[in-house]
C-alpha positions as CSV (number, residue, x, y, z in Angstrom):
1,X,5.6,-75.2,-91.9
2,X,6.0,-77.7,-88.9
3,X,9.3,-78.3,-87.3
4,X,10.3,-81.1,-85.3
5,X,12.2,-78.3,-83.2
6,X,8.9,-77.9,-81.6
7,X,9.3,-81.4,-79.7
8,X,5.7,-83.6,-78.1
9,X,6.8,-84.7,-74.6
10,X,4.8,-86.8,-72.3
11,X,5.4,-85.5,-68.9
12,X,3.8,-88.0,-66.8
13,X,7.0,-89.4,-65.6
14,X,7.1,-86.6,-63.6
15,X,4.4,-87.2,-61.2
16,X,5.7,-91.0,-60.4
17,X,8.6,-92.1,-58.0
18,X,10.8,-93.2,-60.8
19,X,13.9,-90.6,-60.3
20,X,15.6,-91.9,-63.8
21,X,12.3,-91.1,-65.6
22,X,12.0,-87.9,-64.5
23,X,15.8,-86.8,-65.3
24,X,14.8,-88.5,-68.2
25,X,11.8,-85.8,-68.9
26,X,13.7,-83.0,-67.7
27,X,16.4,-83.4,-70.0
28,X,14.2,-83.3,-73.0
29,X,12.5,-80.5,-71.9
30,X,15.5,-78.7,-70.8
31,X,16.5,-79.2,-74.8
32,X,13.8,-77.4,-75.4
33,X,14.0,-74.7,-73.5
34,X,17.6,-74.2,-74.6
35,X,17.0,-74.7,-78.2
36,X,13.5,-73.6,-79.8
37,X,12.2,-72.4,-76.4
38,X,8.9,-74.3,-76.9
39,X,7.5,-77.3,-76.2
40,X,4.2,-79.6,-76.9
41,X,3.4,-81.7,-73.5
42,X,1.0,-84.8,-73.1
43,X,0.7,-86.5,-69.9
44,X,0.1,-83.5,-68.0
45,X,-2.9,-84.8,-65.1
46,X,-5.6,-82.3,-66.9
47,X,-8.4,-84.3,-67.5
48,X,-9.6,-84.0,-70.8
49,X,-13.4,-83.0,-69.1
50,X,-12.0,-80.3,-67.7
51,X,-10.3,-78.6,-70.7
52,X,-13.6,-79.2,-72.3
53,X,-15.5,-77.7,-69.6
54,X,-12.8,-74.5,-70.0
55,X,-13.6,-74.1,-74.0
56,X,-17.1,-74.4,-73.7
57,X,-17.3,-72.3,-70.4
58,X,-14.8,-69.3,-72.8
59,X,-17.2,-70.2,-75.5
60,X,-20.1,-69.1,-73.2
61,X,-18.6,-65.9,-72.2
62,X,-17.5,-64.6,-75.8
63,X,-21.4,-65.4,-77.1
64,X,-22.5,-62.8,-74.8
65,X,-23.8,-59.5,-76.1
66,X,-20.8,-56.9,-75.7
67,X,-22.8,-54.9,-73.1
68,X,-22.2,-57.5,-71.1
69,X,-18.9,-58.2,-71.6
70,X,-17.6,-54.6,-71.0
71,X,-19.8,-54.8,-67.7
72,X,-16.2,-56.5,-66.8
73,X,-13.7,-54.7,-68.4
74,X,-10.0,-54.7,-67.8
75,X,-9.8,-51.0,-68.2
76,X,-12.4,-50.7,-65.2
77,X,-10.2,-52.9,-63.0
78,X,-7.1,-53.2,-61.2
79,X,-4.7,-56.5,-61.0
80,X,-4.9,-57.6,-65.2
81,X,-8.7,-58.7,-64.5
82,X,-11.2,-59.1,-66.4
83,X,-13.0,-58.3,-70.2
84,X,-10.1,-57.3,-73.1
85,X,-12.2,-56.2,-76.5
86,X,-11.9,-56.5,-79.8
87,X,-8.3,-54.4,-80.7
88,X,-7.8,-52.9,-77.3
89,X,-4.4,-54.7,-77.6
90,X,-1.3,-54.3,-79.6
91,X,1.5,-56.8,-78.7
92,X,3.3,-55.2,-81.9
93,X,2.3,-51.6,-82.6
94,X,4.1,-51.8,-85.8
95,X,1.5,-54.5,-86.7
96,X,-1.8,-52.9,-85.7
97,X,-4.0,-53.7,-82.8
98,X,-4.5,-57.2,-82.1
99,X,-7.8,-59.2,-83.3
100,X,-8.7,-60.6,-80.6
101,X,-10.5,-60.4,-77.7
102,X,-10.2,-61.6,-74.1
103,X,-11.1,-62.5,-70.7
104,X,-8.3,-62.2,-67.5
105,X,-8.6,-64.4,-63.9
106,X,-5.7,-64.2,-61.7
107,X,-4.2,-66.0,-58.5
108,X,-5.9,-64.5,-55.9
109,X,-5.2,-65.1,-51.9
110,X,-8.3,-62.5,-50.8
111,X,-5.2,-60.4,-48.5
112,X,-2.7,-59.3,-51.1
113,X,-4.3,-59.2,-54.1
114,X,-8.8,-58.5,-55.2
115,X,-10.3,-61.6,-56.0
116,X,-11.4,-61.9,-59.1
117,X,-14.7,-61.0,-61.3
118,X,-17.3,-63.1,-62.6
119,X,-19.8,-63.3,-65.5
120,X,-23.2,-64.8,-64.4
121,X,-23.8,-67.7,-66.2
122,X,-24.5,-71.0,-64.5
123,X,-21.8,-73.0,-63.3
124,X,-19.2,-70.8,-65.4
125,X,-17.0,-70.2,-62.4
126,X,-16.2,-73.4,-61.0
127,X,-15.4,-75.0,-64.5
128,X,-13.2,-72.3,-65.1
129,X,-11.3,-72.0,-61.6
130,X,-11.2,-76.0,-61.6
131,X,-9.6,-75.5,-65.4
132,X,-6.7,-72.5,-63.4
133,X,-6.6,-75.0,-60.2
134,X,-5.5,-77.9,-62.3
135,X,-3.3,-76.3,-64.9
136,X,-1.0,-74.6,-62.4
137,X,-0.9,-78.0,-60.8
138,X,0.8,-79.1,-64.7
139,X,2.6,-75.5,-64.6
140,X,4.6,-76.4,-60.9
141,X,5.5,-79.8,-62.3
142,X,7.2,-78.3,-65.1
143,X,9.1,-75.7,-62.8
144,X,10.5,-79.4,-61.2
145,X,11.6,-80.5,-64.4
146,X,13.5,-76.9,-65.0
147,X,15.0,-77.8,-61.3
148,X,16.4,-81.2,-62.6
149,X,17.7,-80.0,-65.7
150,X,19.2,-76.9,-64.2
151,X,21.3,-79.0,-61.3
152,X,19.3,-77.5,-58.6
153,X,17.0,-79.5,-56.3
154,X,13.8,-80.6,-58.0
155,X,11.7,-78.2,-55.3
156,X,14.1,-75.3,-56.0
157,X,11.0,-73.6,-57.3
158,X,8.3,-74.9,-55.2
159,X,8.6,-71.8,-52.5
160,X,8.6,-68.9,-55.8
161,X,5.3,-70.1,-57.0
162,X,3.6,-70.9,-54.1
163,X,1.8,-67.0,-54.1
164,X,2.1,-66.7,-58.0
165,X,1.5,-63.6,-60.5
166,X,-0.5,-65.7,-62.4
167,X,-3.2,-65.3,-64.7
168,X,-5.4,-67.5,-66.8
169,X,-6.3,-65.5,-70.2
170,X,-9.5,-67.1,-72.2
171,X,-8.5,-65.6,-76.0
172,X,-11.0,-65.9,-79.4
173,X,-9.7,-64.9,-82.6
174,X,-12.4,-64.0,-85.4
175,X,-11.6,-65.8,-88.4
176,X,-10.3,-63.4,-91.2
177,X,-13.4,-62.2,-93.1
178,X,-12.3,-61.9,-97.2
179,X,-11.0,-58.6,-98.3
180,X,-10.2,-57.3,-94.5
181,X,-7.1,-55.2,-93.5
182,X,-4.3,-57.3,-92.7
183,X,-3.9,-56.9,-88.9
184,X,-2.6,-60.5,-86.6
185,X,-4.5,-62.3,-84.6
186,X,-1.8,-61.3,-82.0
187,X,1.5,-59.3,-83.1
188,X,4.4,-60.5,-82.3
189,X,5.9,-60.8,-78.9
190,X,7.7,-62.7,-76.2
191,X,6.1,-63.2,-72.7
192,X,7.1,-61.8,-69.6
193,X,7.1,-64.3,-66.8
194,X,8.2,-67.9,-66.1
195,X,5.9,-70.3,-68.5
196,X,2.9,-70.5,-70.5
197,X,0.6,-73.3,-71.1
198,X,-1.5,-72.5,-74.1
199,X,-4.5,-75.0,-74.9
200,X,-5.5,-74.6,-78.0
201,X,-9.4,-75.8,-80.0
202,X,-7.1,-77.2,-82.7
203,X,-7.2,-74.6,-85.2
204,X,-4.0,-73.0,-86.3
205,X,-2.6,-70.0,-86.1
206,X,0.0,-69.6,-83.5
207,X,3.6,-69.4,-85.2
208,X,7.3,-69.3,-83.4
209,X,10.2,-67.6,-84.9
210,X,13.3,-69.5,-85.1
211,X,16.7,-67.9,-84.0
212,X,17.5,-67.9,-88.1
213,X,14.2,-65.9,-88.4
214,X,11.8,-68.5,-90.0
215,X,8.2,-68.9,-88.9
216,X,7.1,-72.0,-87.4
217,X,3.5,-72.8,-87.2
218,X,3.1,-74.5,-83.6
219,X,1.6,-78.5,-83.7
220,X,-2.3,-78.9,-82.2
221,X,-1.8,-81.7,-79.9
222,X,-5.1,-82.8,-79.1
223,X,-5.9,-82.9,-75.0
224,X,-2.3,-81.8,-74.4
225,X,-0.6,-77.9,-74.0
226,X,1.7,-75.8,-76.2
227,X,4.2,-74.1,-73.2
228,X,7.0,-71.3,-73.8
229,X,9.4,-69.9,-71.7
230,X,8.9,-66.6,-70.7
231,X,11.5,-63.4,-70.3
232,X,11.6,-63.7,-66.1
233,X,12.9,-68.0,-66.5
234,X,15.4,-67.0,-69.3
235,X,16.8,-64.1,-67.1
236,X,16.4,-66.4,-63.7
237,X,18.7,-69.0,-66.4
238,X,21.2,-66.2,-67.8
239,X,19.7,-66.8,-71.0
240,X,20.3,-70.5,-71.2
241,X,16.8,-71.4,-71.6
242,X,14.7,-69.1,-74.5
243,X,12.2,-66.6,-74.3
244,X,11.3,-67.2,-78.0
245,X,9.4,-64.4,-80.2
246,X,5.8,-65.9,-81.7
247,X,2.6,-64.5,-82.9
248,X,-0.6,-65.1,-83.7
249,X,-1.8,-64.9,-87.9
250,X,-5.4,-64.8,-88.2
251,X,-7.2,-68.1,-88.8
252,X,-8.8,-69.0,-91.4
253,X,-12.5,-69.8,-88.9
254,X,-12.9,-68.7,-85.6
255,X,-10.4,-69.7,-82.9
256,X,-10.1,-70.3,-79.2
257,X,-7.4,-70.4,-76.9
258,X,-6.9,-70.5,-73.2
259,X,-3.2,-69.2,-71.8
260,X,-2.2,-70.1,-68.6
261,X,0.8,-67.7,-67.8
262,X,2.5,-68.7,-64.4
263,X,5.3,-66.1,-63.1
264,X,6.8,-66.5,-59.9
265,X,5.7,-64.8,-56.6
266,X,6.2,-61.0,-56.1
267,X,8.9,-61.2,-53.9
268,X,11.0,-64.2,-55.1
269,X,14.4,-63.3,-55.9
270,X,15.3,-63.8,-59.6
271,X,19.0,-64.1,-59.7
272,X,21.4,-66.2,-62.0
273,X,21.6,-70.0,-61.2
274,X,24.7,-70.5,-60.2
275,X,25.1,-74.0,-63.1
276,X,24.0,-71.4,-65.8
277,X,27.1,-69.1,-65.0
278,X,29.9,-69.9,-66.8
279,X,33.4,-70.5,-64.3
280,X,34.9,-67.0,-64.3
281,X,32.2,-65.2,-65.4
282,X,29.6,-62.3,-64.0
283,X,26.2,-63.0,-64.7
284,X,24.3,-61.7,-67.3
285,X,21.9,-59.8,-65.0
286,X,21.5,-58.1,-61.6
287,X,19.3,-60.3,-59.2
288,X,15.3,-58.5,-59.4
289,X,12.4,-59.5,-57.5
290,X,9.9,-61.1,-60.0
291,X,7.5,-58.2,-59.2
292,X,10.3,-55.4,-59.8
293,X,10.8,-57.0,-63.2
294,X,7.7,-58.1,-64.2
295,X,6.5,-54.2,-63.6
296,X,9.3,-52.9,-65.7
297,X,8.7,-54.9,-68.8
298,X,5.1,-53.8,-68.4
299,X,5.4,-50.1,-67.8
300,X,8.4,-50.5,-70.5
301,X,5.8,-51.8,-73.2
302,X,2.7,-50.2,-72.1
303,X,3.9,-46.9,-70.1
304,X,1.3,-47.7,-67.9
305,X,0.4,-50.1,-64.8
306,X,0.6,-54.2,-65.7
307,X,-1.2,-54.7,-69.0
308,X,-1.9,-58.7,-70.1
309,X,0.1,-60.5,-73.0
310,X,-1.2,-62.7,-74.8
């Protein structure tokens, strides 16, 4: 079922000078984020060319034979790059492995961390880093809406996600052939980092889990993103905002969906906000640095070097 818990909010107050108007968005979004832990968003400055350009450049990718694909594959590479296949993954053991397959691109500034690998097909890379380059543009104007609604000032965040541990994650889900095991599309989990902005082809399948324990099946919102909060922001909040569980069921035809998960920088300090501590209280949680935490909930789930979510 659909739920109005998981609210459509147009964010474009948040680019303009009108300092009411964007209170005004943060608050709703800070409901959110307290509440379901999800949120729909219109308004965000993508243009609706580029997101196209994105699907049909993921579309490109996936049609290649799988020779190719593994050519780039994660397992090959350092730094959550690259080619994830068919079950590799299993965000819920429990579940089975994952049906699903992948492709990883991360923020890269050439000295700290490899740049990132390419299939050759024509014009594929700059649609697809013009599709990361804009959505992390929408991702650090929701991080000044959390600012607003938190109390802090709206660039608290600017600074922490200026040298992100970012990744862009092109996902297609087989549709569920008649008679097949059951196995999810992708098992249930919550994600690790700050936000995610999911753009979906408008088939279903992506479901939240309510604090009560009832399944949700996320809205399509045509041209606009599906974003979570992650495990690192509810920490950073001492669990005022929600790192909410969801999952993917498998569709009933073939899906695409392109995840834009934006954590902070490796060294910013993620340490309870002082307005999210109650008066008298200890907080929740020791102060981390994102990478220190981020590489604990990895090697925690994995038992192995950073592995991607989905």
């Amino acid at each position: 079922m659909t739920d109005p818990q998981i609210p459509v909010i147009d964010i474009g107050a948040l680019r303009g000078p009108d300092a009411p108007a964007r209170r005004a968005v943060a608050a709703h979004i800070g409901a959110a984020c307290r509440g379901i832990g999800f949120f729909a968003i219109t308004g965000h400055g993508v243009p609706a060319a580029c997101i196209d350009d994105a699907f049909a450049a993921s579309r490109a990718f996936f049609a290649q034979p799988v020779a190719q694909k593994v050519e780039l594959a994660h397992g090959r590479l350092s730094h959550n790059r690259g080619y994830v296949g068919m079950g590799v993954e299993a965000l819920d053991e429990k579940q089975g492995a994952d049906q699903k397959e992948a492709f990883n691109l991360i923020w890269t500034d050439q000295a700290t961390r490899p740049s990132n690998v390419w299939p050759t097909i024509d014009g594929w890379r700059d649609r697809v880093q013009a599709y990361f380059d804009a959505t992390f543009a929408a991702g650090r104007l929701l991080h000044r809406a959390f600012a607003l609604d938190l109390g802090l000032a709206e660039d608290f965040f600017d600074d922490k996600i200026d040298r992100p541990q970012a990744t862009l994650r092109l996902l297609r889900y087989p549709d569920a052939a008649p008679g097949a095991a059951e196995a999810p599309g992708a098992g249930t989990h919550t994600d690790y980092g700050n936000v995610t902005l999911l753009a979906t082809d408008g088939v279903g399948g992506l479901q939240v889990r309510t604090r009560e324990g009832q399944w949700l099946d996320a809205p399509t919102v045509p041209g606009g993103f599906i974003c979570n909060i992650g495990d690192c922001l509810m920490r950073w909040t001492n669990d005022v905002y929600v790192s909410t569980p969801h999952r993917v069921v498998r569709p009933v035809r073939e899906r695409y969906s392109i995840a834009f998960f934006l954590d902070p920088n490796p060294d910013a300090l993620v340490s309870a906000i002082p307005s999210c501590v109650p008066p008298g209280e200890a907080p929740h949680h020791a102060p981390v640095t994102a990478q220190a935490y981020l590489q604990s909930r990895f090697d925690a789930t994995y038992g192995a070097p950073a592995r991607p979510v989905a």
